[in-house]
N, C-alpha and C positions, 0 to 999 in steps of 0.2 A: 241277520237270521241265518241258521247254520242250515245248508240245504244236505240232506243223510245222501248216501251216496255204496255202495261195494269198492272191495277190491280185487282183484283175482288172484293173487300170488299165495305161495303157502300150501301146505301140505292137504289132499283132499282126504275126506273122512275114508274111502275106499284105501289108502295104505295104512291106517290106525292096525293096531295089533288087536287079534282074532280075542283076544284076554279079554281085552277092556267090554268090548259089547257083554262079552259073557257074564262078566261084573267080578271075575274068577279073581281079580288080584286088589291090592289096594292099592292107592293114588291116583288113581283117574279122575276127572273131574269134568263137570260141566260149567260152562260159562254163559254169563247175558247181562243184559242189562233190562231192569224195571224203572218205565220213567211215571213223569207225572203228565197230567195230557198237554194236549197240545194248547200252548196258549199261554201256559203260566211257566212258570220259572223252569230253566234249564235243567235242574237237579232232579236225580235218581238214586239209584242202588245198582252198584254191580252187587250179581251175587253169583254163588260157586256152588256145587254140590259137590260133592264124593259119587261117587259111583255104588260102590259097593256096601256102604255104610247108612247110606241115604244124609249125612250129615250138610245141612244145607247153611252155609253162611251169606252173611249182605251187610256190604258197607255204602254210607251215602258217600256219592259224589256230586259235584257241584256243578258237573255237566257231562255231556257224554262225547269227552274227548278220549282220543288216544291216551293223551297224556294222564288224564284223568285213572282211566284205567289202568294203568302202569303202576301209578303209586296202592291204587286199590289192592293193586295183587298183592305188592311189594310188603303195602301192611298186613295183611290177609298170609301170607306164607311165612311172614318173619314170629309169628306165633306158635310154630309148630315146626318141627324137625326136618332138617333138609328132602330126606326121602317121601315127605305127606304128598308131596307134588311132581308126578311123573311124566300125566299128560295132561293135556286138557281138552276138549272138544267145545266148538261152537261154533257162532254164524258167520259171514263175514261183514258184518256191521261195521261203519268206519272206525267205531272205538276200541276195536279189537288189529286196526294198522299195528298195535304196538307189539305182534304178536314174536316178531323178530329181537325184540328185547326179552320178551317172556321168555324166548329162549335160550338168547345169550347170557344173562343174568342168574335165570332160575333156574338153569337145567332142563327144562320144561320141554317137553315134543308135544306142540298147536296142533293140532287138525282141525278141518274147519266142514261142516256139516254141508248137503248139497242143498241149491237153495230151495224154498218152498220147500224143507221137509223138517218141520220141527220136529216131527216123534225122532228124527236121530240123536235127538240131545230128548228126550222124554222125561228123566230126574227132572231137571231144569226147568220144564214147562212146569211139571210139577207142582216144583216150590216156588216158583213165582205164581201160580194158583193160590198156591196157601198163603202165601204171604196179599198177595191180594186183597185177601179175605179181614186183615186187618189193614190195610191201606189200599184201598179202593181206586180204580181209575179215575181220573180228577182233583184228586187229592193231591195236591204240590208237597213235593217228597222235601222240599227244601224246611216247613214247618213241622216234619218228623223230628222229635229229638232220638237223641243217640238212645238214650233209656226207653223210649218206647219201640224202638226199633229192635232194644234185644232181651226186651220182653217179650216178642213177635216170636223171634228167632225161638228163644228158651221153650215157650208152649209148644210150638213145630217141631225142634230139636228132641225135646223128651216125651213124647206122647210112646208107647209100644204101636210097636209095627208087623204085623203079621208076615211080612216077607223076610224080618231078620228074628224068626223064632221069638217074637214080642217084646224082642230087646227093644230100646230107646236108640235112635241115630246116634245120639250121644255117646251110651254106653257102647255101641257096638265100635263107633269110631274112637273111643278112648281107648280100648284094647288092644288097636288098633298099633294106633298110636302111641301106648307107652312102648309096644317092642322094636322102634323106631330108636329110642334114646340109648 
């Protein structure tokens, strides 16, 4: 049994660039991970938000290792243009060790939120809220298929949002995004 654990090393959210809280720029992101409870199968979801966009993605993983998280990202960023991924923010949970690769690899500048203070990553609680709401606490993420999973994502992703002028996360991050290419 994997006992969770911190790390201390890494960049603390207090030198993150003044931009990103603002939400002023694109590629920022938040990170975490959504498990299933305690007791039943190892597997979860990383997932990621944008900052700015509100665009929230989740892939399953099949446990909440370092390692695990490393490939998560790796898929998760090779779908979209070197520049979509600038920084990232999140906790220091032990699956986020790999944050020193995220950096080497991605390009990616980690910061890592102070503990006991989730509103620093607040997108993120967010969308693990809503995602929630279709996969419940208790529910072993490992019997999620990938289709029902991004059918969660798609209803959340394109609802209008009063904070991006009633655009869609989607639409507002494909705009985004195409001026990337």
């Amino acid at each position: 049994m994997e006992t969770r654990g911190r790390f201390l090393v890494g960049k603390p959210i207090s030198q993150r660039p003044k931009e990103v809280r603002k939400r002023e720029s694109f590629g920022h992101w938040e990170l975490d991970t959504v498990v299933s409870s305690r007791g039943k199968s190892r597997a979860c979801a990383a997932t990621f938000i944008e900052r700015k966009t509100r665009m929230y993605l989740a892939l399953k993983m099949p446990d909440r290792t370092a390692h695990s998280m490393e490939i998560a990202f790796g898929v998760i960023a090779s779908q979209y243009p070197q520049k979509t991924f600038l920084t990232a923010t999140t906790d220091r949970g032990k699956e986020i060790a790999c944050y020193d690769a995220l950096e080497t690899f991605h390009g990616l500048d980690v910061y890592f939120a102070d503990p006991y203070s989730s509103w620093q990553r607040g997108s993120n609680e967010n969308g693990n809220g809503l995602l929630r709401e279709f996969f419940p606490k208790g529910l072993d993420f490992a019997q999620v298929t990938d289709q029902e999973l991004a059918h969660a994502l798609h209803l959340i992703n394109h609802r209008p949002r009063k904070c991006l002028g009633w655009k869609s996360a989607h639409e507002s991050f494909m705009d985004h995004v195409s001026h990337l290419a």
